[in-house]
N, C-alpha and C positions, 0 to 999 in steps of 0.2 A: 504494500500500500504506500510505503513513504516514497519509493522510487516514483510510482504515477503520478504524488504529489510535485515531489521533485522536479520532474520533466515538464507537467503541467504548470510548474511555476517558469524555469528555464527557456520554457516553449513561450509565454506569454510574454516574460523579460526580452526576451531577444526579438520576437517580430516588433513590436513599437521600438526597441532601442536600437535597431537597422533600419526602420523607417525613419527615423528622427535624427537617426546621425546619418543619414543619408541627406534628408532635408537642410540640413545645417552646413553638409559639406558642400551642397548646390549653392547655397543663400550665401556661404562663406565666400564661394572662389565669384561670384558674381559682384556682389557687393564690395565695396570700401572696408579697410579696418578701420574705423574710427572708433577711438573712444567717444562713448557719448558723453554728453555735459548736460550737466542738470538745466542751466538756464536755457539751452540752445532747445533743448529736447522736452521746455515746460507742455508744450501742444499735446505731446501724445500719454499726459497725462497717466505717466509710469512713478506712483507715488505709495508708499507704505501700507496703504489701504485695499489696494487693488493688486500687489505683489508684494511677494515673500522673497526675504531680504533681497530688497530695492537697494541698499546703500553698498552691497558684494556688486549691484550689478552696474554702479557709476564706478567702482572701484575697480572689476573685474571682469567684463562682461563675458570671457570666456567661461572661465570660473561656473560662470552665473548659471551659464547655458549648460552645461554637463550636469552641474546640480538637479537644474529643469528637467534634463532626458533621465538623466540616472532616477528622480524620483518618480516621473511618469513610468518608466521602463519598471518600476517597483509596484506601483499600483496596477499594469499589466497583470503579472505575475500574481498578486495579489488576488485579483476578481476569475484569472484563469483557474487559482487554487480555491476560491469560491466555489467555482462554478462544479469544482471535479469533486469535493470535497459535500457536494449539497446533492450530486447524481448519486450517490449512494444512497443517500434517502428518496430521491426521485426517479421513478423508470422512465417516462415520457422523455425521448430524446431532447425532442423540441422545446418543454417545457426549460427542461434544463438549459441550454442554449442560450433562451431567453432570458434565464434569470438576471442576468449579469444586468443588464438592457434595463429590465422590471425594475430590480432592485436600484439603478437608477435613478430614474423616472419617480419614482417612491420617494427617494431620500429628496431627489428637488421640489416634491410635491412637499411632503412634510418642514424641507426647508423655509417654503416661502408659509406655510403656517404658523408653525412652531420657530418664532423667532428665536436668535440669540440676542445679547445688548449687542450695540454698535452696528448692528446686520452682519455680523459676521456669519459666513458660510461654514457647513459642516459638510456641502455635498462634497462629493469627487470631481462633478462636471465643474464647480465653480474654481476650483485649489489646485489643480491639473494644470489650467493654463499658466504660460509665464506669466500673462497680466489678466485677470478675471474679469469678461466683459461685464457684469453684472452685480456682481458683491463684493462683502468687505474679506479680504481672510486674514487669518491668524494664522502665527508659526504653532503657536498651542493649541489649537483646536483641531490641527491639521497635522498634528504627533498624535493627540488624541486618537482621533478618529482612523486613522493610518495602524493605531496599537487596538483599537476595536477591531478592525477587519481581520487584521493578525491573531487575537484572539480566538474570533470564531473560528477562523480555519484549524487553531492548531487544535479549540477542544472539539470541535467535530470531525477534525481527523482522528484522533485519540477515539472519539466514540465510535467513529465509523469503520477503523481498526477494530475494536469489538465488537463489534455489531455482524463485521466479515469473520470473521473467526473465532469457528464455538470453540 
């Protein structure tokens, strides 16, 4: 069982973190290196509310962007181990497939419900982007929640391990 985990995480980490460092070596070799500057770059309104450490990415913009891929390539992984980790409880192929999708859709449903203060975001769709079209995010709400997903995978692999073997 932990192999399947394993792969299924591996498997998710690597297709987004080849698509994204594939996107970034296009974006890179085409565009200018420029460091940006805070005042030059006030317009596209990349400010601490709307990204996660904004001050690595006037500092460091490479830096910034590996942090970006490395932790989207983690929440791959993360929802792929979801999703392998939840088909043991469910037979419906497609059901499962979906969940990922569902379980979505649900948390930005209940997000714009269930506030937090400041609007901060709890979904994945919002804390994902480099710059969140939409909400506020937090580095703590977004360890949180990142160690909730990790949770549930690890104790319903743990159950699902028992649960496959009398």
């Amino acid at each position: 069982m932990w192999s399947y985990i394993g792969i299924a995480f591996l498997t998710g980490f690597a297709i987004i973190a080849l698509a994204l460092l594939l996107n970034f070596a296009f974006y890179f070799t085409v565009l200018p290196n420029i460091k940006p500057d805070n005042l030059l770059n006030s317009n596209i309104l990349l400010i601490n509310q709307n990204t996660i450490l904004v001050s690595l990415y006037y500092a460091h913009p490479l830096l910034h962007a590996a942090i970006s891929i490395l932790f989207a390539s983690t929440w791959a992984g993360l929802f792929s181990v979801f999703v392998t980790v939840t088909a043991i409880w469910i037979k419906n192929a497609f059901v499962v497939m979906s969940l990922g999708l569902v379980a979505q859709i649900v948390v930005l449903m209940l997000n714009s419900f269930i506030k937090l203060p400041n609007s901060v975001s709890y979904s994945p769709a919002d804390f994902l982007h480099e710059m969140s079209p939409t909400a506020n995010v937090n580095l703590a709400v977004t360890g949180i929640v990142t160690l909730l997903m990790l949770i549930y995978c690890i104790v319903f692999s743990q159950i699902g391990v028992k649960h496959l073997v009398p």
